[in-house]
Biopython code that builds the backbone (N, CA, C, O; Angstrom):
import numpy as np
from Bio.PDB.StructureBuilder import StructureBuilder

atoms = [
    (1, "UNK", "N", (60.455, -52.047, -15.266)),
    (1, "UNK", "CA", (59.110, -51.725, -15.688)),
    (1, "UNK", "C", (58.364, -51.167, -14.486)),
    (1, "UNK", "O", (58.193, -51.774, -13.429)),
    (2, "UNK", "N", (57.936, -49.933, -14.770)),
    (2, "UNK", "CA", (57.433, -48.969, -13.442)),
    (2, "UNK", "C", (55.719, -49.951, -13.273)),
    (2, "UNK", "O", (55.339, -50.408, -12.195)),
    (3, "UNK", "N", (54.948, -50.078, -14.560)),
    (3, "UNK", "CA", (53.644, -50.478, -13.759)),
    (3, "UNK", "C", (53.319, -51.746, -14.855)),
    (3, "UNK", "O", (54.174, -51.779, -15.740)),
    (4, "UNK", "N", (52.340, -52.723, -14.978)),
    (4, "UNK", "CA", (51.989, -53.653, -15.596)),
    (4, "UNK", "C", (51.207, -53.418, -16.683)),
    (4, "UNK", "O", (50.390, -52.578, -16.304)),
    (5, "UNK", "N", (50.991, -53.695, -17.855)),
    (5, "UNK", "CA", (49.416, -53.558, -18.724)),
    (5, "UNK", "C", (48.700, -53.881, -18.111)),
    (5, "UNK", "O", (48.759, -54.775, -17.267)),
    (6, "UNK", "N", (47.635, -53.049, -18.475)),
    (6, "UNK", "CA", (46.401, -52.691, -17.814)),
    (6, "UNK", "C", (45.721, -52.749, -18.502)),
    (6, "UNK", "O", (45.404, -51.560, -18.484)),
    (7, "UNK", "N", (44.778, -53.392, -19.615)),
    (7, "UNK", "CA", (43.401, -52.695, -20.501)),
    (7, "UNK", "C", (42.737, -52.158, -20.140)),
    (7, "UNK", "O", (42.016, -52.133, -19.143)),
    (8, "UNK", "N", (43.008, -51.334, -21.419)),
    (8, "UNK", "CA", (42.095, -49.742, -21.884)),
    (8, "UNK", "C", (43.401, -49.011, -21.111)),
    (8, "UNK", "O", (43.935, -48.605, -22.143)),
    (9, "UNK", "N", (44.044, -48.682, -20.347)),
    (9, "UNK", "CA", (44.922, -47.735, -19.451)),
    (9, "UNK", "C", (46.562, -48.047, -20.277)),
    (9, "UNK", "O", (47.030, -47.178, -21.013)),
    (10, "UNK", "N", (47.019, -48.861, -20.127)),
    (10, "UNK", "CA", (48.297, -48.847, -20.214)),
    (10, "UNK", "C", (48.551, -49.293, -21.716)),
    (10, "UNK", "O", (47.461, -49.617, -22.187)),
    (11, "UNK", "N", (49.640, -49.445, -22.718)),
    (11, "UNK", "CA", (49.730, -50.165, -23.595)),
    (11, "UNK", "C", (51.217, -50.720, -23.751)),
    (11, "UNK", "O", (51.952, -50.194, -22.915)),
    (12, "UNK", "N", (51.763, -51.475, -24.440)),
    (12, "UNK", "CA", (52.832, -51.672, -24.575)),
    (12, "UNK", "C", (53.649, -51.599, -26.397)),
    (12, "UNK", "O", (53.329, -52.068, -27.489)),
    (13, "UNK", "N", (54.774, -50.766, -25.900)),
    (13, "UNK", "CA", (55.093, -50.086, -27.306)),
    (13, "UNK", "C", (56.514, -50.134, -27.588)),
    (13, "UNK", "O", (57.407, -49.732, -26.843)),
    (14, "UNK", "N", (56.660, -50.744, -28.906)),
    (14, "UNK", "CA", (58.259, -50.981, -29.273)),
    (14, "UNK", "C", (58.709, -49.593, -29.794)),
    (14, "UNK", "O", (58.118, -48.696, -30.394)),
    (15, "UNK", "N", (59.801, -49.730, -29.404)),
    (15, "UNK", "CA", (60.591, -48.248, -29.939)),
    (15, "UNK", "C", (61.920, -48.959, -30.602)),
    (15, "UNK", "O", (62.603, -49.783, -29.994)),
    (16, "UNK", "N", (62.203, -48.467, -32.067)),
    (16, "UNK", "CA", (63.800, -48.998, -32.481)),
    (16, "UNK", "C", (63.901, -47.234, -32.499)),
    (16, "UNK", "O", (63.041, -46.466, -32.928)),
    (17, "UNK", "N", (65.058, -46.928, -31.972)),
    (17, "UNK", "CA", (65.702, -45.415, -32.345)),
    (17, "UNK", "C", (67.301, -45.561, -31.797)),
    (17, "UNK", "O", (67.748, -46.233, -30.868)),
    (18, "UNK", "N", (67.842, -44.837, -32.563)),
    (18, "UNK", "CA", (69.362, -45.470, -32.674)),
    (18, "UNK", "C", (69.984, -46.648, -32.471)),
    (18, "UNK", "O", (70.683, -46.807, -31.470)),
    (19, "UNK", "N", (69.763, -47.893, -33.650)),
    (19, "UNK", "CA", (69.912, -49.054, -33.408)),
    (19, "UNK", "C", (69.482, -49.973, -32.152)),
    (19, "UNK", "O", (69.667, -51.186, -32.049)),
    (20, "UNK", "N", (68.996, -49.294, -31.421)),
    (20, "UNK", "CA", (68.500, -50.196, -29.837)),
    (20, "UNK", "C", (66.976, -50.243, -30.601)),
    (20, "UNK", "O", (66.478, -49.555, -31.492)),
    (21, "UNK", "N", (66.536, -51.289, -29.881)),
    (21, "UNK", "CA", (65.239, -52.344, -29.622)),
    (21, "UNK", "C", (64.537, -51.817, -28.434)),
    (21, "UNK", "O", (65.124, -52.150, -27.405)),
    (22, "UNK", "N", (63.634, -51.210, -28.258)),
    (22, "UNK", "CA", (63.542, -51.239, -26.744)),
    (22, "UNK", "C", (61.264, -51.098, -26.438)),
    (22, "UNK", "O", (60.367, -50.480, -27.012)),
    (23, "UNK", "N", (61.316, -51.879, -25.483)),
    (23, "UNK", "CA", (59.850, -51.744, -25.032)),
    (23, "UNK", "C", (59.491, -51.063, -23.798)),
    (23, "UNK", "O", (60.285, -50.728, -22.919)),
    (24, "UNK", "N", (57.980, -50.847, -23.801)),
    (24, "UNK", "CA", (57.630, -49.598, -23.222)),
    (24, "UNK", "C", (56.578, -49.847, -22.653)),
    (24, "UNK", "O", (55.777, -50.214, -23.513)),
    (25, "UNK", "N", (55.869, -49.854, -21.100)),
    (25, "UNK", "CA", (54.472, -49.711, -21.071)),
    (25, "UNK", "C", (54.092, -48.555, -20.062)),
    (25, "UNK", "O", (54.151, -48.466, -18.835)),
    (26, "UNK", "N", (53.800, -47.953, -20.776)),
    (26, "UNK", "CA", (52.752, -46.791, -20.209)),
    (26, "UNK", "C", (51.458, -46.264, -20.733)),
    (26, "UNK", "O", (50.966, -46.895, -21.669)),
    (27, "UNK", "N", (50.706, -45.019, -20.205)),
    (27, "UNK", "CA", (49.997, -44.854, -20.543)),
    (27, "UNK", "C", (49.071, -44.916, -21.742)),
    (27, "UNK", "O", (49.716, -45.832, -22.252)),
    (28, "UNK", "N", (48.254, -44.742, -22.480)),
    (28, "UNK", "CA", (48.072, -44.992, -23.695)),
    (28, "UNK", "C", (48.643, -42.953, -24.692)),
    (28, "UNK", "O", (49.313, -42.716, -25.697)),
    (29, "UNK", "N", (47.996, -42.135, -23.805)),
    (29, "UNK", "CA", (48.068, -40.832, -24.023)),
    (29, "UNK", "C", (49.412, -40.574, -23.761)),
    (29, "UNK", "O", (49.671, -39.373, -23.689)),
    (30, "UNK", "N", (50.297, -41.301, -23.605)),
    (30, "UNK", "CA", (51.748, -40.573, -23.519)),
    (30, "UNK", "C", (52.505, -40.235, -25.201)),
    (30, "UNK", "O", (53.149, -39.377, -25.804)),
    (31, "UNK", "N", (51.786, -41.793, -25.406)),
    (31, "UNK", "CA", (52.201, -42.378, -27.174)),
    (31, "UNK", "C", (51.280, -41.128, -28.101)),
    (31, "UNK", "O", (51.806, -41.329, -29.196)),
    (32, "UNK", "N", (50.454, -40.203, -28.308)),
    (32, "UNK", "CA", (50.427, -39.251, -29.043)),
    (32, "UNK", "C", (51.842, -38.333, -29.612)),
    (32, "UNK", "O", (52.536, -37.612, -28.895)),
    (33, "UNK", "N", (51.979, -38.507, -30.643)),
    (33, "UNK", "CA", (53.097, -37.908, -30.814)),
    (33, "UNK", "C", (53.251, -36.735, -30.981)),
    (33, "UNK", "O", (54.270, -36.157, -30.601)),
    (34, "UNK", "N", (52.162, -36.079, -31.648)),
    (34, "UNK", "CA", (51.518, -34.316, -31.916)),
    (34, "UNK", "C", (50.928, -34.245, -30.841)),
    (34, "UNK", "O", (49.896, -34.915, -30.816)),
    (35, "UNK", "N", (51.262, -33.472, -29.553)),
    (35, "UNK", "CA", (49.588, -33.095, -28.785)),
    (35, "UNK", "C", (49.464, -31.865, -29.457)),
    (35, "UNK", "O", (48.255, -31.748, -29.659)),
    (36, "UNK", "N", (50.119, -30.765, -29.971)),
    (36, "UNK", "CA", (49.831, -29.966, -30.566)),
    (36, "UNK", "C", (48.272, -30.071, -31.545)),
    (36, "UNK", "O", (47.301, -29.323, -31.429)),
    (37, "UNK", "N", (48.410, -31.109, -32.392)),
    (37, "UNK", "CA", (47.498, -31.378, -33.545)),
    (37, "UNK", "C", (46.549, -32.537, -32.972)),
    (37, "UNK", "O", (45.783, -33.263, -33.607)),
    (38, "UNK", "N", (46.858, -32.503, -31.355)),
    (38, "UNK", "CA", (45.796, -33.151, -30.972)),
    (38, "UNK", "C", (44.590, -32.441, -30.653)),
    (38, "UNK", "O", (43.425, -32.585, -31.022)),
    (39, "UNK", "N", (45.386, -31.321, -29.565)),
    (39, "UNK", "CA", (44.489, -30.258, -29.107)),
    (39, "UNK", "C", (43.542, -29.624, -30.327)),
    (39, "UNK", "O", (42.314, -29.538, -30.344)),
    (40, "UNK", "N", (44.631, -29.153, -31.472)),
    (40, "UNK", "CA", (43.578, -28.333, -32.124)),
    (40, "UNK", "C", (42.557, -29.044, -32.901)),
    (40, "UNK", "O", (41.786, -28.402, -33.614)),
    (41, "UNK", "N", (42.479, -30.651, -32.794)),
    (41, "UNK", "CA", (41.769, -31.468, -33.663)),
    (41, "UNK", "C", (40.448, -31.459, -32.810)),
    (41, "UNK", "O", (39.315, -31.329, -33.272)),
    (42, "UNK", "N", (40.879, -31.667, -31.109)),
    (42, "UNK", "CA", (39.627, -31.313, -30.449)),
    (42, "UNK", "C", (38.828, -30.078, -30.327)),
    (42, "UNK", "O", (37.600, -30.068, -30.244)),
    (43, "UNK", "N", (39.862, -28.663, -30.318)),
    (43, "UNK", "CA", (38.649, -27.369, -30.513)),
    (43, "UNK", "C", (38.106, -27.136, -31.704)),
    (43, "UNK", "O", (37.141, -26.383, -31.830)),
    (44, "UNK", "N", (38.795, -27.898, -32.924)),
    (44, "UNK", "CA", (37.795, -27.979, -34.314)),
    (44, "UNK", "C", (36.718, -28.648, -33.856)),
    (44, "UNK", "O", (35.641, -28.436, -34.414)),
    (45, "UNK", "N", (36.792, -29.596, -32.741)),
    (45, "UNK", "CA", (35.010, -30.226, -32.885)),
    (45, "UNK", "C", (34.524, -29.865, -32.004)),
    (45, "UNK", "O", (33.733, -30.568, -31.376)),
    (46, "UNK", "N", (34.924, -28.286, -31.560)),
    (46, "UNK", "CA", (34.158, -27.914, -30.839)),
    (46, "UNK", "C", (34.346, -28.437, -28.565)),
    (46, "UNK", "O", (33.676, -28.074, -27.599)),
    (47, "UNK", "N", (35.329, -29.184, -28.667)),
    (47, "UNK", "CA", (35.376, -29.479, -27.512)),
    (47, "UNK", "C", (36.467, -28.851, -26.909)),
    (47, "UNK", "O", (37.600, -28.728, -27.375)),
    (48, "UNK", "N", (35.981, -28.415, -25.694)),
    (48, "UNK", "CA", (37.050, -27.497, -25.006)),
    (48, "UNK", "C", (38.376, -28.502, -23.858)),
    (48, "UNK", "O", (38.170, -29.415, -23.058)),
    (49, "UNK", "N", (39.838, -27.722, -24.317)),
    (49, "UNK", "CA", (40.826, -28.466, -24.123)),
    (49, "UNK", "C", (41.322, -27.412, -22.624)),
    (49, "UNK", "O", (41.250, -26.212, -22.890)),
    (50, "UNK", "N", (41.673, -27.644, -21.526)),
    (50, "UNK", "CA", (42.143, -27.256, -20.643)),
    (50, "UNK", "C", (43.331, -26.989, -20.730)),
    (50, "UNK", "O", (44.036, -27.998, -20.735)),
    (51, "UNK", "N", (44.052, -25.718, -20.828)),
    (51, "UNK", "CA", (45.501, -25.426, -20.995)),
    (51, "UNK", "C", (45.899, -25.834, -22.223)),
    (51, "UNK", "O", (47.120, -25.969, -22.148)),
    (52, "UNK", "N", (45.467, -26.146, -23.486)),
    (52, "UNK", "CA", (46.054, -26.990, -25.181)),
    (52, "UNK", "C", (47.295, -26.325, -24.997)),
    (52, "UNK", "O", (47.938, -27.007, -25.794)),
    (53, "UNK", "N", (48.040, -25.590, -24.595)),
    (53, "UNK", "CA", (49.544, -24.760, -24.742)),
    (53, "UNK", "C", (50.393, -25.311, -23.407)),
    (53, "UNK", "O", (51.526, -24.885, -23.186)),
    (54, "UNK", "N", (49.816, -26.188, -22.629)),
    (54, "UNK", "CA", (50.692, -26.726, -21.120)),
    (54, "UNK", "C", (50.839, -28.070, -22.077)),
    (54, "UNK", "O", (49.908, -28.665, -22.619)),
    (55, "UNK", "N", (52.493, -28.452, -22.155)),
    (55, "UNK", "CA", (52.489, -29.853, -21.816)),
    (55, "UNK", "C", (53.276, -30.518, -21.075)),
    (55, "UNK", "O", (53.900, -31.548, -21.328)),
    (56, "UNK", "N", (53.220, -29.761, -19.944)),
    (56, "UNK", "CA", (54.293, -30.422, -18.442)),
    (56, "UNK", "C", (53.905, -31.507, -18.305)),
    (56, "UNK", "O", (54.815, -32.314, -18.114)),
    (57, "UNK", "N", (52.548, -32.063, -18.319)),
    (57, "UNK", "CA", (52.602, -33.568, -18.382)),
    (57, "UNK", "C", (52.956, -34.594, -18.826)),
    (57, "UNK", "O", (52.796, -35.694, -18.297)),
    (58, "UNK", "N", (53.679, -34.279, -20.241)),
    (58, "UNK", "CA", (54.415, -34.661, -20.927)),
    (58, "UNK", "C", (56.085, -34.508, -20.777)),
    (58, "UNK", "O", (56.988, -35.175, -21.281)),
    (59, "UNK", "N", (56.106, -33.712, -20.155)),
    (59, "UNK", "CA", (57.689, -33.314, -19.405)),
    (59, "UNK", "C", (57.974, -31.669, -20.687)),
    (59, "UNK", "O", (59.044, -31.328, -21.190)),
    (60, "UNK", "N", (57.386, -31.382, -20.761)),
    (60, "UNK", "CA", (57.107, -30.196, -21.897)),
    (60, "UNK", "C", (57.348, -30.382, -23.247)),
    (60, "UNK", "O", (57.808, -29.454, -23.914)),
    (61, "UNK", "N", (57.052, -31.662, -23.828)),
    (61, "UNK", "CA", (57.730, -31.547, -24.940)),
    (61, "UNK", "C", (56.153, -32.607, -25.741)),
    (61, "UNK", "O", (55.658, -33.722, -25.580)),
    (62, "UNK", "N", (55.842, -31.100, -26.804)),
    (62, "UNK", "CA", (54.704, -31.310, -27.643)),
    (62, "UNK", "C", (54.689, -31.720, -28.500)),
    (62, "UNK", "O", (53.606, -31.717, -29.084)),
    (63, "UNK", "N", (55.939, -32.393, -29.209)),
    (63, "UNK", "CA", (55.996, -33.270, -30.374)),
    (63, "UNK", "C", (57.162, -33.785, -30.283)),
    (63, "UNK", "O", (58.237, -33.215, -30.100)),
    (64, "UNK", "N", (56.807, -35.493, -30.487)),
    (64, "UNK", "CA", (58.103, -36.070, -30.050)),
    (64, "UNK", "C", (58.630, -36.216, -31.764)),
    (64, "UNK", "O", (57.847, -36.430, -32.689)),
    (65, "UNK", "N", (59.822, -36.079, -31.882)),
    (65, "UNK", "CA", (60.310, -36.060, -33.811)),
    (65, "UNK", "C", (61.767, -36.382, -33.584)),
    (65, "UNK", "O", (62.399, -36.208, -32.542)),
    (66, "UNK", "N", (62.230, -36.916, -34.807)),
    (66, "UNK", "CA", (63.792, -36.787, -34.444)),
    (66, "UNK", "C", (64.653, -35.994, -33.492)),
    (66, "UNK", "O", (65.560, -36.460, -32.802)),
    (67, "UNK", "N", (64.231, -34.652, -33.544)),
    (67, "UNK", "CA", (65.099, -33.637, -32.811)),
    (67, "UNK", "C", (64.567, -33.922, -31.058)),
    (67, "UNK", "O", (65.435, -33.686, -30.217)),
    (68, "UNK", "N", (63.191, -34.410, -30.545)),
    (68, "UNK", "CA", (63.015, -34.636, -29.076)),
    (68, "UNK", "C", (62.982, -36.261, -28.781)),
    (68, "UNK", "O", (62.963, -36.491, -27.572)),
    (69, "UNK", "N", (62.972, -37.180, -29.432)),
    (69, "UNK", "CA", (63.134, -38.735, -28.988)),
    (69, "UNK", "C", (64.166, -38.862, -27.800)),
    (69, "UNK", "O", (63.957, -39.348, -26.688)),
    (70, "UNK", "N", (65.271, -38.336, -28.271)),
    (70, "UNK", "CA", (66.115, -38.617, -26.952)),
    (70, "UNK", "C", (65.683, -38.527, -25.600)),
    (70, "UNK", "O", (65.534, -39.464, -24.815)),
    (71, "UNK", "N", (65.434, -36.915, -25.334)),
    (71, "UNK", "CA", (65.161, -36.561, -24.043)),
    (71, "UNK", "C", (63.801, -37.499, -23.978)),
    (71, "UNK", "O", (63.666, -38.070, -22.896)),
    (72, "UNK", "N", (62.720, -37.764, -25.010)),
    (72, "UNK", "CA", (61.307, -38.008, -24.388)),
    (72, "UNK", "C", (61.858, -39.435, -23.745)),
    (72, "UNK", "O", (61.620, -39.576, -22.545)),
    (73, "UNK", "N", (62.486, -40.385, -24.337)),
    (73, "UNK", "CA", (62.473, -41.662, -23.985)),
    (73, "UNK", "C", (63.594, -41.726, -22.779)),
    (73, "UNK", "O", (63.682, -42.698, -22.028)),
    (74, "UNK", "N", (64.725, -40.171, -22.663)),
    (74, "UNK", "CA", (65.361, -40.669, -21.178)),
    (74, "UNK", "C", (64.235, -40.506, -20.022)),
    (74, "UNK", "O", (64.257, -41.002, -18.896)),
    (75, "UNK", "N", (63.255, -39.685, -20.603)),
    (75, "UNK", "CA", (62.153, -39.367, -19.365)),
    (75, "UNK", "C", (61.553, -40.358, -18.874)),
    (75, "UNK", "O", (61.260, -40.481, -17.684)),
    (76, "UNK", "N", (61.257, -41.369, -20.008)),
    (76, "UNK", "CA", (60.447, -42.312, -19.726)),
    (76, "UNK", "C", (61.254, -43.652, -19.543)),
    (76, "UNK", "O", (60.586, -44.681, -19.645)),
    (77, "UNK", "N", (62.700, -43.791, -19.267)),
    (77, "UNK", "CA", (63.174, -44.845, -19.479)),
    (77, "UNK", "C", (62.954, -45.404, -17.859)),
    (77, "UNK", "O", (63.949, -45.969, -17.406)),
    (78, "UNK", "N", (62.140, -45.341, -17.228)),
    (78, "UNK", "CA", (61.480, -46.046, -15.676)),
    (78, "UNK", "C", (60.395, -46.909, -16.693)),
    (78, "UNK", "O", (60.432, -48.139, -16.669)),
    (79, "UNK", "N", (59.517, -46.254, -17.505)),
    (79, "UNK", "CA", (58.774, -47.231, -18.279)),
    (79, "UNK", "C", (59.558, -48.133, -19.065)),
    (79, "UNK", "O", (58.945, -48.490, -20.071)),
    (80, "UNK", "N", (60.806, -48.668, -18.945)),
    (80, "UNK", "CA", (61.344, -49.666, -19.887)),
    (80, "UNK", "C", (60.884, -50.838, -19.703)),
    (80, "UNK", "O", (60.634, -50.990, -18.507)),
    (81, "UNK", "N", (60.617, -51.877, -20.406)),
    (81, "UNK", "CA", (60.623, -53.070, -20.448)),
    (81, "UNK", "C", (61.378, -54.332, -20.983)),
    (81, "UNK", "O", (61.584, -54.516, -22.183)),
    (82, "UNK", "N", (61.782, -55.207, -19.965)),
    (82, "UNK", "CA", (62.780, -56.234, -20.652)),
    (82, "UNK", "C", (61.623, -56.508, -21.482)),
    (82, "UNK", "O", (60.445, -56.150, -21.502)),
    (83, "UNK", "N", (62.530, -57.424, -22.297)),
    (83, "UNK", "CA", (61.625, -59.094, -22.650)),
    (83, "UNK", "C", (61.614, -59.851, -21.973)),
    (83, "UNK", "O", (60.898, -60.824, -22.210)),
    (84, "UNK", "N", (62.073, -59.821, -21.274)),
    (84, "UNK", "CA", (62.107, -60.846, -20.193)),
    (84, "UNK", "C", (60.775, -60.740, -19.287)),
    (84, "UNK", "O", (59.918, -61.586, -19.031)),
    (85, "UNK", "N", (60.866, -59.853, -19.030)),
    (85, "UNK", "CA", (59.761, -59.453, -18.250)),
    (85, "UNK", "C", (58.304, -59.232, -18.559)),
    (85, "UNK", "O", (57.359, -59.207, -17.770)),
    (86, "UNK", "N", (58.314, -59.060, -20.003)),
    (86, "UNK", "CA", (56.923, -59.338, -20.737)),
    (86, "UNK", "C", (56.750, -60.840, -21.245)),
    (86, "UNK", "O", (55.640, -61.317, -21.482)),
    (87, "UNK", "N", (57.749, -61.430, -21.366)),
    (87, "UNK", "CA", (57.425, -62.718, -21.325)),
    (87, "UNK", "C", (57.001, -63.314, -20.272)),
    (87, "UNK", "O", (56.089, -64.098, -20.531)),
    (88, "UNK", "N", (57.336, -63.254, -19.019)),
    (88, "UNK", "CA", (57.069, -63.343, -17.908)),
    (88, "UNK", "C", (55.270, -63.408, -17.674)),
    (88, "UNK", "O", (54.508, -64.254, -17.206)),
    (89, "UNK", "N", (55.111, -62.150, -18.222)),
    (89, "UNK", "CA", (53.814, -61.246, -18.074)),
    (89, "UNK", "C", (52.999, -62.435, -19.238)),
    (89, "UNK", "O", (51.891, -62.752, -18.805)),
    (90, "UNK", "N", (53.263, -62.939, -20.241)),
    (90, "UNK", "CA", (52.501, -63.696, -21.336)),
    (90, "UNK", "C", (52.464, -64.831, -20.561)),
    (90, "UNK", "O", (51.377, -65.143, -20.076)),
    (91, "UNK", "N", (53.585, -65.621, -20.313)),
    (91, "UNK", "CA", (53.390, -66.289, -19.721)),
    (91, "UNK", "C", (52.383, -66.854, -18.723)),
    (91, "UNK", "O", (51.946, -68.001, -18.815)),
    (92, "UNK", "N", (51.953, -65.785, -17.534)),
    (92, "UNK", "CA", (51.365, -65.928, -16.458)),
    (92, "UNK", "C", (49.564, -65.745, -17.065)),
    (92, "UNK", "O", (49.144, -65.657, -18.219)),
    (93, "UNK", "N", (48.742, -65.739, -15.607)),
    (93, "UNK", "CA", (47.535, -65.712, -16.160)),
    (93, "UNK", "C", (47.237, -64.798, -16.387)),
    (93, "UNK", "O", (46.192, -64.915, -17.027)),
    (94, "UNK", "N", (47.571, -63.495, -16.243)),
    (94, "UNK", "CA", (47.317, -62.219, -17.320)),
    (94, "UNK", "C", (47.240, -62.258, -18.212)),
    (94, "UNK", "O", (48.051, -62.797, -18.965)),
    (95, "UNK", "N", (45.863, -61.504, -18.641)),
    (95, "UNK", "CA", (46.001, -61.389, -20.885)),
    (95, "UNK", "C", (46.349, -60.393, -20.944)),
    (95, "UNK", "O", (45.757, -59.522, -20.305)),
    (96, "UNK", "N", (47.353, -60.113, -21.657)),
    (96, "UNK", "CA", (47.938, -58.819, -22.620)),
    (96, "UNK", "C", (47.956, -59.290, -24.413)),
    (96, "UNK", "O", (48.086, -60.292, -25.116)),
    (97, "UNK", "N", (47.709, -57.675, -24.537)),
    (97, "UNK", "CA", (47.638, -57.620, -25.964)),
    (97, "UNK", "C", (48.881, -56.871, -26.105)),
    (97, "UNK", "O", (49.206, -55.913, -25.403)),
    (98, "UNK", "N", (49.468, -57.313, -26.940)),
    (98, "UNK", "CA", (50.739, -56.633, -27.567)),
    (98, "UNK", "C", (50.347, -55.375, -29.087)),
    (98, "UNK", "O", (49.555, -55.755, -29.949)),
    (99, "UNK", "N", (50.768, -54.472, -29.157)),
    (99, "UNK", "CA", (50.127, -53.457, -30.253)),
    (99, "UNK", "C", (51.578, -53.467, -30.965)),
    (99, "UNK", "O", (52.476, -53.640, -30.141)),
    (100, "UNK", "N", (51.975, -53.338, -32.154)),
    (100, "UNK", "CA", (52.833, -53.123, -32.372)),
    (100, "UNK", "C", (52.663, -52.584, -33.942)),
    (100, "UNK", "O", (53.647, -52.200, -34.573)),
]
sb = StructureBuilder()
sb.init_structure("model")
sb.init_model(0)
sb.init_chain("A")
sb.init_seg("    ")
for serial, (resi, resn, name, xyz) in enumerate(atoms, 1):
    if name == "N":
        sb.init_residue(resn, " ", resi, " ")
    sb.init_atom(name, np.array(xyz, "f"), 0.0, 1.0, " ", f" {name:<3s}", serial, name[0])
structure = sb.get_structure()
């Protein structure tokens, strides 16, 4: 697990995709799955999006769907999380909220 929950910043997120179980904490904005239909949801209201057609921050990939899960989650597999290790995290005096 690269960083800890954080409220409001980080979240923690189960993924089942090809029979594996697996948890996740990162950002909250990583978990958009359309940025495509994110962006254009923001210039419908009028708010201006910086680059809506860049998503290197994402590792370039603007909709995660059957056909990109793989690569998105080898990208992110530094964000893995045991259970072990979020138990750990419940355990201690940290509050985390689990979203699931």
């Amino acid at each position: 697990m690269k960083e800890s929950p954080e409220y409001a910043k980080t979240i923690i997120v189960f993924v089942k995709y090809k029979n594996a179980n697996r948890w996740y904490v990162a950002d909250k904005e990583l978990w958009f799955l359309d940025l495509r239909k994110l962006s254009a949801a923001f210039i419908k209201k009028g708010i201006d999006v910086y680059k809506p057609n860049d998503f290197s921050n994402r590792y370039d990939i603007d909709i995660v769907n059957e056909d990109t899960a793989e690569d998105f989650l080898n990208h992110i597999s530094d964000m893995e999380a045991s259970t072990e290790e979020l138990h750990n995290i419940l355990k201690g005096d940290s509050i985390a909220i689990l979203l699931i």
